[in-house]
C-alpha positions as CSV (number, residue, x, y, z in Angstrom):
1,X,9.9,-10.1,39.3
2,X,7.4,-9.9,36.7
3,X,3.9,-11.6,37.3
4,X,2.0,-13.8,35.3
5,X,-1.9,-12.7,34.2
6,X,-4.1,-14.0,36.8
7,X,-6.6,-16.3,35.1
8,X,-9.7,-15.2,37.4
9,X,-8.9,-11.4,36.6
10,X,-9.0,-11.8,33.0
11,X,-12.0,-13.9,33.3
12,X,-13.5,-11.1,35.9
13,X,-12.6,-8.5,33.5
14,X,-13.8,-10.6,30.2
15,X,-17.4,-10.4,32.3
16,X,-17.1,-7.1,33.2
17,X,-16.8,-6.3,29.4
18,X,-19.2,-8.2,28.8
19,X,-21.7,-7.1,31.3
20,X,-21.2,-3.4,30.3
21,X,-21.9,-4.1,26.0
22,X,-25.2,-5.9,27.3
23,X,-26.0,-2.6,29.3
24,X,-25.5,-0.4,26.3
25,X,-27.3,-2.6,24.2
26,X,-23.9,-3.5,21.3
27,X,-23.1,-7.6,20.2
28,X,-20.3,-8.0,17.9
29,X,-20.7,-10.8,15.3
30,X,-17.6,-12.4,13.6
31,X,-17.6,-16.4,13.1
32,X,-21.3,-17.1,12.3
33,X,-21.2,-20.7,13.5
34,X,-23.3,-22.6,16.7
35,X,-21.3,-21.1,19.5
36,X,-21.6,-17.6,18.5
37,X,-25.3,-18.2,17.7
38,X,-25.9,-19.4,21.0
39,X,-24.1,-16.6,22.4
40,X,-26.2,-13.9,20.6
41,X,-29.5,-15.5,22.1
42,X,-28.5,-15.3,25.4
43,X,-27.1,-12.0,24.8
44,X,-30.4,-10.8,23.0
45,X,-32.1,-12.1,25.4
46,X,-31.3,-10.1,28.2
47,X,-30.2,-6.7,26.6
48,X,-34.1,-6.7,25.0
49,X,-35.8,-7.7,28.2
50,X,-34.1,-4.9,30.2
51,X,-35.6,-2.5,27.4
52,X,-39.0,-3.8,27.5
53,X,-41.9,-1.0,27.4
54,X,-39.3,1.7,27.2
55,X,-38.9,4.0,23.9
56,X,-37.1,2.6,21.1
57,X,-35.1,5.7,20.5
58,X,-32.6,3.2,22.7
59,X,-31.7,0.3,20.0
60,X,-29.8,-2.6,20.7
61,X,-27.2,-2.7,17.8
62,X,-25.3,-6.1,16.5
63,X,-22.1,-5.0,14.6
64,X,-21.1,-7.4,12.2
65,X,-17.3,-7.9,11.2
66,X,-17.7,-11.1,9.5
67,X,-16.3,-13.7,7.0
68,X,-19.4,-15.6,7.2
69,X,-20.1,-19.2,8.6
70,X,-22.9,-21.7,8.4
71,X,-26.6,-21.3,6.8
72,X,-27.9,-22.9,9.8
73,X,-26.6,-20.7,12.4
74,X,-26.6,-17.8,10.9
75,X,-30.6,-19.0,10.1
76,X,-30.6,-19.1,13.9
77,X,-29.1,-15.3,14.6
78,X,-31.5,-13.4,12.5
79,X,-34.1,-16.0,14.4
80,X,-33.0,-14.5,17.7
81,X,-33.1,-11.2,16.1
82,X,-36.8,-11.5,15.3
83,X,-37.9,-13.2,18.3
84,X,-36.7,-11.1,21.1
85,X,-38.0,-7.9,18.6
86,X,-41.5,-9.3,18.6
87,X,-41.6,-10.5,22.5
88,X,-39.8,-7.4,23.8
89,X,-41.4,-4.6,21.1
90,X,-37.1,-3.4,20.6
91,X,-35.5,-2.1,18.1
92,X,-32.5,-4.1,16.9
93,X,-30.3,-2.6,14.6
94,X,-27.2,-4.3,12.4
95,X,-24.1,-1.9,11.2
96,X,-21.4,-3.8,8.8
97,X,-18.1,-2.8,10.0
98,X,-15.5,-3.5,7.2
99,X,-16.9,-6.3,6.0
100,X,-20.0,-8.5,5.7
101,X,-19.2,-11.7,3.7
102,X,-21.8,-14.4,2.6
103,X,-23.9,-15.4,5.5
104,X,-22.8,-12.7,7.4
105,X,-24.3,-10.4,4.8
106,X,-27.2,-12.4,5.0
107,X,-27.5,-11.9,9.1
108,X,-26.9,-8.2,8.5
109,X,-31.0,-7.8,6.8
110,X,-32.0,-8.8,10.0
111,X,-31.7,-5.2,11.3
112,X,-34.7,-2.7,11.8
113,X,-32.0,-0.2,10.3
114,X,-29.2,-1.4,8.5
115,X,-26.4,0.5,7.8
116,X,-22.9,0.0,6.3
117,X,-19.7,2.2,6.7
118,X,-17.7,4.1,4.3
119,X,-14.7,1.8,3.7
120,X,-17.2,-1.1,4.2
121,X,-17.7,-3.9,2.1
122,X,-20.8,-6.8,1.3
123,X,-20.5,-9.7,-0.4
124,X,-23.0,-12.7,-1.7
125,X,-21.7,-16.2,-3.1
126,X,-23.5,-19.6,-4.0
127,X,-23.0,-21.8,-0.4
128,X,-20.2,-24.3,-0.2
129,X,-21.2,-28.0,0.8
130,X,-18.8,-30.7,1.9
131,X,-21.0,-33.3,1.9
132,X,-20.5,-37.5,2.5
133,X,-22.9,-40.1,2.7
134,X,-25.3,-42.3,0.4
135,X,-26.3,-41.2,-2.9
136,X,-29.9,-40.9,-2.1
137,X,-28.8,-38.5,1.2
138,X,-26.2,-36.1,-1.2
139,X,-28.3,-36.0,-4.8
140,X,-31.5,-35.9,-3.1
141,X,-31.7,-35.2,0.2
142,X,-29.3,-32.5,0.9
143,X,-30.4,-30.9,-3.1
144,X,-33.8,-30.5,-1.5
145,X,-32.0,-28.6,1.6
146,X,-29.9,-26.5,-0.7
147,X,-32.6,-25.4,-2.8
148,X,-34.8,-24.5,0.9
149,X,-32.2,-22.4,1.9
150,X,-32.2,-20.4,-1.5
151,X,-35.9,-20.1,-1.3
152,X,-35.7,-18.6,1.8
153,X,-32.5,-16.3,1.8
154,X,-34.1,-15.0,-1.4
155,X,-37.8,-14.7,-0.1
156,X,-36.0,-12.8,2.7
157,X,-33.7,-10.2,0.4
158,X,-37.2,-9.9,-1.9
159,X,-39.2,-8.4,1.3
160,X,-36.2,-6.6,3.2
161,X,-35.0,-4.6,0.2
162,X,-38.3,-4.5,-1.7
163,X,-36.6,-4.3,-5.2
164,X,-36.8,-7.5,-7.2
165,X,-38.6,-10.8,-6.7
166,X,-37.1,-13.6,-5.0
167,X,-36.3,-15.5,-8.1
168,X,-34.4,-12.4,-9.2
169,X,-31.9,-12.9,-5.6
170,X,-31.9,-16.0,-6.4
171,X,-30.6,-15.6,-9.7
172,X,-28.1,-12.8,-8.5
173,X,-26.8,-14.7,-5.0
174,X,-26.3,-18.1,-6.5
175,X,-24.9,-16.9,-9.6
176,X,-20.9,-18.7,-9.4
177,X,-19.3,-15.1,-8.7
178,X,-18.6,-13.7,-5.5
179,X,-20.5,-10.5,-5.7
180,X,-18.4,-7.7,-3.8
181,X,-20.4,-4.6,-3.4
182,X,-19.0,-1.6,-1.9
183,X,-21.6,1.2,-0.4
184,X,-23.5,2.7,-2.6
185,X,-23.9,-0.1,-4.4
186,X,-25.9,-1.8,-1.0
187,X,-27.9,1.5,-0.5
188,X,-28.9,1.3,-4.6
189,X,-29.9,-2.3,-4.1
190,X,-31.8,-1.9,-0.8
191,X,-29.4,-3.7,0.9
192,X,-28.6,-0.9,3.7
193,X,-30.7,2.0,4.8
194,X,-27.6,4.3,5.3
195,X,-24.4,4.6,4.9
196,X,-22.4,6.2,8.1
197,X,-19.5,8.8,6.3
198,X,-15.9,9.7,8.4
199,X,-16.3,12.3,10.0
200,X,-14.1,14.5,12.0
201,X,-15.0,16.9,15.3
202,X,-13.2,19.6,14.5
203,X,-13.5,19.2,10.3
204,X,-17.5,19.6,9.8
205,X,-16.9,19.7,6.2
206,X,-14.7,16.6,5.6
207,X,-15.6,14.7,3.3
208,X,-13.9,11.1,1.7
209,X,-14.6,11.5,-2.4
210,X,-15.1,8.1,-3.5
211,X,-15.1,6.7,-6.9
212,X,-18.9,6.5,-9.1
213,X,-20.4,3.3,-8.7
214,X,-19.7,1.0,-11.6
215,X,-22.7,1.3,-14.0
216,X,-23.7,4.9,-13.1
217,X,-23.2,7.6,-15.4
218,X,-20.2,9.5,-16.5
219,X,-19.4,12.8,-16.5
220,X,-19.8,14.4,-19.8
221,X,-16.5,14.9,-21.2
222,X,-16.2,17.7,-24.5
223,X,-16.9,16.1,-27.5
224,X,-13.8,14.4,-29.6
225,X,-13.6,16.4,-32.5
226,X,-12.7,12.8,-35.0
227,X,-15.8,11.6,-33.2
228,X,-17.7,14.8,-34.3
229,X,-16.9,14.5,-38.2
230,X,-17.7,11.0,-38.5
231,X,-21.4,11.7,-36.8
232,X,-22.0,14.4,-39.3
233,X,-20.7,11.8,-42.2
234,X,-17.6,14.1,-43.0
C-alpha cells in the first residue's frame, strides 16, 4: 500500500534545504513582493552574520530568476542587501539566471559583482499602477510617488553603472517600451560586470557563437560592384 508524504518530513526536509543554502551563503529570488522581501532579510541576516570578520573571498550570492514584483519590496531587498553589507563588512553578490524582468532587474544592481548568464536576459519598463481613490490621492499624491521612485531607480542605475546621468535612465527605463537586453548588451551598458559562458569539463574550448549585438559593427562584406560605379559617378 502506497503511503502518503508525511507533512512533517517535507516540512523537516524544506528546513533542511533551507538550512544548508544559508550555510553556503545562496538566496534565490523569484516573486519580488512583501513575503519574499521579508524572507531575504531574515535570510541575509544570518548567512552575513556567520561571515562577519572572515575574508570576503566567501560571498553570499542572491540568484535572481524573476518576473519582477513591486517597487516597494523590491526597494526593501536591495535595502537588506546594503545593510547587512555595511554591518557585517560581506560581500553580496547577484547572478541573473534566465531572466531578470523590471524590478527584478532593478534588485539585481544591488550586487558587489553582478553577473548575467549566457542565455540570460534583462529587461526595464515604465511601472504599472492600479490605483483607486480621490482625485487629489491618484493625480497628486501617488504622481509625486511615481516620479520618487524614478528619481531613485535612476539615481541608482547613474552610480552603479557609471555611464549616463540619471536623467538619461530615466529617459531610457520609463520610455513606453519594454527594453529586452540580452548579455552583451548589459555588460556594454554597465549593467553586469561579467558574463558567465557554458562551459563543459571535458570541452575546454567550447564555445556558444552568439549573434553581434544590435548596433555594433558589421563585418565588412566585398564591395558591390553596382555600388562601386555609382561612387565613382560611372
Amino acid at each position: 500500500m502506497l503511503r502518503g508524504p508525511d507533512l512533517s518530513e517535507l516540512l523537516q526536509a524544506q528546513h533542511m534545504r533551507r538550512v544548508a543554502l544559508d550555510a553556503t551563503g545562496v538566496y534565490f529570488i523569484t516573486e519580488i513582493d512583501q513575503a519574499h522581501a521579508e524572507d531575504l532579510a531574515k535570510s541575509l541576516l544570518v548567512m552575513a552574520s556567520a561571515r562577519a570578520g572572515q575574508p570576503n573571498d566567501d560571498p553570499i550570492t542572491v540568484y535572481i530568476n524573476s518576473a519582477g514584483g513591486t517597487v516597494g519590496d523590491g526597494l526593501a531587498i536591495i535595502e537588506s542587501i546594503n545593510l547587512m553589507r555595511a554591518r557585517y563588512r560581506v560581500r553580496i553578490d547577484t547572478a541573473i539566471l534566465g531572466y531578470a524582468y523590471s524590478m527584478g532587474a532593478i534588485v539585481a544592481q544591488a550586487g558587489d559583482t553582478r553577473s548575467i548568464g549566457r542565455f540570460g536576459t534583462l529587461m526595464l519598463h515604465s511601472s504599472e499602477w492600479t490605483i483607486s481613490g480621490e482625485d487629489a490621492k491618484v493625480f497628486k499624491d501617488y504622481q509625486r510617488l511615481s516620479e520618487h521612485y524614478q528619481e531613485v531607480v535612476a539615481a541608482l542605475f547613474a552610480a552603479r553603472t557609471g555611464r549616463r546621468d540619471a536623467a538619461w535612465w530615466r529617459r531610457f527605463i520609463w520610455s513606453g517600451r519594454d527594453r529586452f537586453l540580452g548579455p552583451d548588451e548589459c555588460l556594454e551598458l554597465g549593467l553586469v560586470d561579467r558574463i558567465d559562458e557554458p562551459t563543459l569539463v571535458d570541452r575546454p574550448d567550447f564555445r556558444v557563437a552568439m549573434p553581434p549585438v544590435k548596433g555594433a559593427p558589421a563585418l565588412e562584406r566585398p564591395p558591390d560592384a553596382r555600388a562601386a560605379r555609382r561612387s565613382d559617378g560611372s
